[in-house]
N, C-alpha and C positions, 0 to 999 in steps of 0.2 A: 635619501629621504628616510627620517626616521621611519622605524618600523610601526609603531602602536598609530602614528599619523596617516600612514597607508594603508593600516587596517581600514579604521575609520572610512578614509576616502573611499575605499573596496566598496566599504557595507552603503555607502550613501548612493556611490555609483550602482548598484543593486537595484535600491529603493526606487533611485530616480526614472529605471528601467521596468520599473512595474516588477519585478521579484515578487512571488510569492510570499506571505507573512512567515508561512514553512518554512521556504526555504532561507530567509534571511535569518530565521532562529538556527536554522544549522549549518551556518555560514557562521554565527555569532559562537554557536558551541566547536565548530569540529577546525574551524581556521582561528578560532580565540586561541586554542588547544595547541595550536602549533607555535604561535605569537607568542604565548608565554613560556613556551619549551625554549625559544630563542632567546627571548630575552631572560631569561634565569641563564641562560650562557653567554651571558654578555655582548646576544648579537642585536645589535639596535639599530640595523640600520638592513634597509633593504638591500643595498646594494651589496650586507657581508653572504644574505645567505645562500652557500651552495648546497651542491648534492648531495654531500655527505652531511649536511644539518637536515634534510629532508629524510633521506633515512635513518638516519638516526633515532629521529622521532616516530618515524612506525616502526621502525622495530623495540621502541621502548613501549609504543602501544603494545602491540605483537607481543610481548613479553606479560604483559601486565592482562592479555587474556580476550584482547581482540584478534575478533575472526579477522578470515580475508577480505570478506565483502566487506565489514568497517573499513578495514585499512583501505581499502582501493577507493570507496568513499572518500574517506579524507587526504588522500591523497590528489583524486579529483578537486575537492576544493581548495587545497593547497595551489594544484596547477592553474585553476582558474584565476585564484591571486596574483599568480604572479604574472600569467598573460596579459591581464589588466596594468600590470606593470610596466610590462613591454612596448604595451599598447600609449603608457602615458611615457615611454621614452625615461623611464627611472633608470629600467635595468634593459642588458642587450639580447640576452635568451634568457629562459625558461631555464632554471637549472632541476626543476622539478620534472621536466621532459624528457630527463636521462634516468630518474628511477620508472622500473619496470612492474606494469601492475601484478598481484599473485594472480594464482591460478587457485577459482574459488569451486567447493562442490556442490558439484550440478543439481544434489539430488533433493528436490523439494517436496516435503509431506503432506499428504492430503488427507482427508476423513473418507472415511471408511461410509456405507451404506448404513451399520449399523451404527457409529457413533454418531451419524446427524439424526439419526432416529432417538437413538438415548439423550440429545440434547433436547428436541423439539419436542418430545415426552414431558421431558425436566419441563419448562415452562409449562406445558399444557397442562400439565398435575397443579402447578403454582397459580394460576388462572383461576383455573376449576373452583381451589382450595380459598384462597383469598381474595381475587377479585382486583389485585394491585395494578397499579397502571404501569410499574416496572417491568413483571410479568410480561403484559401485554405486548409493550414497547419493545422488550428484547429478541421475545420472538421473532417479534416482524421486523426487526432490524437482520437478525441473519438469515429469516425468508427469504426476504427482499436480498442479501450478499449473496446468497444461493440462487437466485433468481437472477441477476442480472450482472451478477460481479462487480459491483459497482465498491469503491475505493471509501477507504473511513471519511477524506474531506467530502466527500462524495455524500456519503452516509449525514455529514452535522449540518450541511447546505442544503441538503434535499425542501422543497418543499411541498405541497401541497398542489401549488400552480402548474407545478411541475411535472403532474400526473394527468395522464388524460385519459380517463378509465373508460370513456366510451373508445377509440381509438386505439388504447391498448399499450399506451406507449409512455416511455417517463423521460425529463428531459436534464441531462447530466454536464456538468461544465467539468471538463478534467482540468490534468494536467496543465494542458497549452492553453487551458481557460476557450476551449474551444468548445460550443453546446451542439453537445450528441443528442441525439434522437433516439433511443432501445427501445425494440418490441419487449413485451412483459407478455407471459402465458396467462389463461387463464385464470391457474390457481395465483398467481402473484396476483391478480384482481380481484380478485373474491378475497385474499387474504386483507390488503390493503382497505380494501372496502370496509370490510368487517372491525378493521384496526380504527378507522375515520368514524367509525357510529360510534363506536366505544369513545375516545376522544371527545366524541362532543356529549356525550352523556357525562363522562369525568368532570371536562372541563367546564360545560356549559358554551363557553366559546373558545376553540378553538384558535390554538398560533398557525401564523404562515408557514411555521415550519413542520416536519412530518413529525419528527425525532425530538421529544423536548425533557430536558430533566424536572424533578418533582416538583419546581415551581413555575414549569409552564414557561422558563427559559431556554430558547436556543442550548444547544449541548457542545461543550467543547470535547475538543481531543481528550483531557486529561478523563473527561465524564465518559468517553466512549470508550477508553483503557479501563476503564472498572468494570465496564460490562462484561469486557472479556476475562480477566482478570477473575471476577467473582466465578463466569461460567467453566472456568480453568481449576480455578479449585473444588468444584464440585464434581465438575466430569473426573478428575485426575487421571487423565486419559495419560500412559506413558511412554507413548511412541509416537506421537503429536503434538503440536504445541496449537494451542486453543486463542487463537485470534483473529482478527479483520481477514489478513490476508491469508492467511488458511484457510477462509471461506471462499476468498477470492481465485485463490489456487487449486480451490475443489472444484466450482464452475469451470474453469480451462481444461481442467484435468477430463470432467466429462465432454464436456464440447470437444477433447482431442479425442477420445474414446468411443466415443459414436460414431466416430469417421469425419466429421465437419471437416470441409477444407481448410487449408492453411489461412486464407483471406478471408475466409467469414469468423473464424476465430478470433484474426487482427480486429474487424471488426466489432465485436462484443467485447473483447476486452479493449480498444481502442488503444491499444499499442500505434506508437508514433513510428515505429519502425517493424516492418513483417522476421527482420531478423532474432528480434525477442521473440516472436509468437516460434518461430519454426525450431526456438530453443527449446522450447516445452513441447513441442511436436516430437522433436527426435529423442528430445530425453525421455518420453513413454512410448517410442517406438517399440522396444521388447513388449510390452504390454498390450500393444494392437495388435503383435503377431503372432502371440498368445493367443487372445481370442481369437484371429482369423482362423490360426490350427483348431481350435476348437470348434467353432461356429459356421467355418466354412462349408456355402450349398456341395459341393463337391464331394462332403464327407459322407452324406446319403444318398451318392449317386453308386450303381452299380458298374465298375469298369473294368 
């Protein structure tokens, strides 16, 4: 079967499976990416490509300056293609099966106490000063990320509906398109609150959505890359990287730090498997026993 035909078929078999619009864009980029690694080598047909054309091509990634996690990504979606392959009786195995994924580090950055204070300063000075409804918006956009870890599709879906400020609680569609239910503290309702007056003072009337760019339009991914972006260049923080999921990673990081259980953790971050959550559990394991050396009742006990 030619190859660029079995793309295709891939990507419709996707669609036709309710795929995510996400995930069909990086199925379109990271398995495009290999499709035309092939056929710039004359391979056109599904049935030419082996194991040695699948490494090939991440280690020409690998060369050109991709991490592990990239590669072992696209390598995932390479192997998905071709199981679909399998699946339609093209090809007999997987020759993507026999490359082995790297081995990626573990170690993932979080903010500090004092850098989510010098961020939420930053805006609150910007408020104060001008009154903009960027301002406003961004803070309570990684309030809200600090609050409840909730995901950037997360963050441009949110709506309004969504909140139930008497109950406490907001309503999230991840991943699996599965609607979660998360408790919100106090302050995440009073902030949110406060956020909802101003909006309708701005706007006069209010969108369904929480999050909206300067025209009162839903916000895309690219609009929620500049928030981060713009607060990346201001903070020039240089031992973190200032985004979505480093807000998201700073909530797990406390929730493993407090002590929370392994399963109530999976819970708030809604992890589809407790073997991610227990991954960030044990990767700050030194850091719990850190503080238990220090904080432990025992250490004012006389014995």
């Amino acid at each position: 079967m030619l190859l660029k035909f079995a793309f295709q078929d891939f990507l419709d078999d996707r669609k036709f499976k309710n795929t995510t619009g996400k995930n069909i864009r990086n199925y379109q980029t990271m398995l495009g990416e290999f499709v035309n690694y092939c056929i710039q080598h004359e391979i056109v047909s599904v049935e030419d490509i082996t194991f040695n054309h699948v490494r090939k091509h991440l280690m020409e990634c690998q060369e050109r300056g991709n991490i592990a996690g990239s590669i072992n990504t696209k390598l995932m979606r390479i192997r998905a293609f071709l199981n679909y392959m399998v699946e339609c009786e093209v090809i007999k195995k997987n020759p993507a099966q026999q490359v082995k994924m790297q081995k990626e580090d573990v170690k993932i950055d979080v903010f500090t106490d004092e850098q989510i204070s010098q961020m939420l300063s930053f805006y609150r000075r910007i408020k104060q000063r001008d009154k903009s409804y960027v301002a406003y918006r961004d803070y309570a956009i990684i309030f809200t990320i600090l609050g409840i870890g909730i995901r950037r599709s997360e963050i441009i879906n949110l709506k309004w509906s969504d909140i139930d400020f008497v109950n406490q609680t907001i309503a999230v569609f991840g991943k699996s398109r599965r609607r979660d239910i998360l408790p919100i503290t106090d302050k995440l309702v009073k902030e949110l609150s406060a956020y909802q007056i101003y909006c309708k003072q701005h706007w006069g009337e209010i969108s369904e959505f929480v999050f909206v760019k300067r025209d009162n339009t839903q916000m895309t991914e690219n609009a929620l890359m500049l928030v981060f972006k713009y607060l990346r260049q201001k903070m020039n923080f240089k031992d973190v990287r200032v985004s979505a999921h480093t807000f998201r990673h700073t909530f797990c990081h406390r929730l493993a730090m407090s002590g929370m259980s392994a399963f109530a953790i999976q819970k708030l971050m809604r992890h589809q498997n407790i073997t991610v959550t227990m991954r960030y559990v044990a990767m700050w394991g030194n850091e719990l026993r850190e503080q238990n050396t220090k904080y432990n009742p025992l250490n004012s006990i006389d014995i």
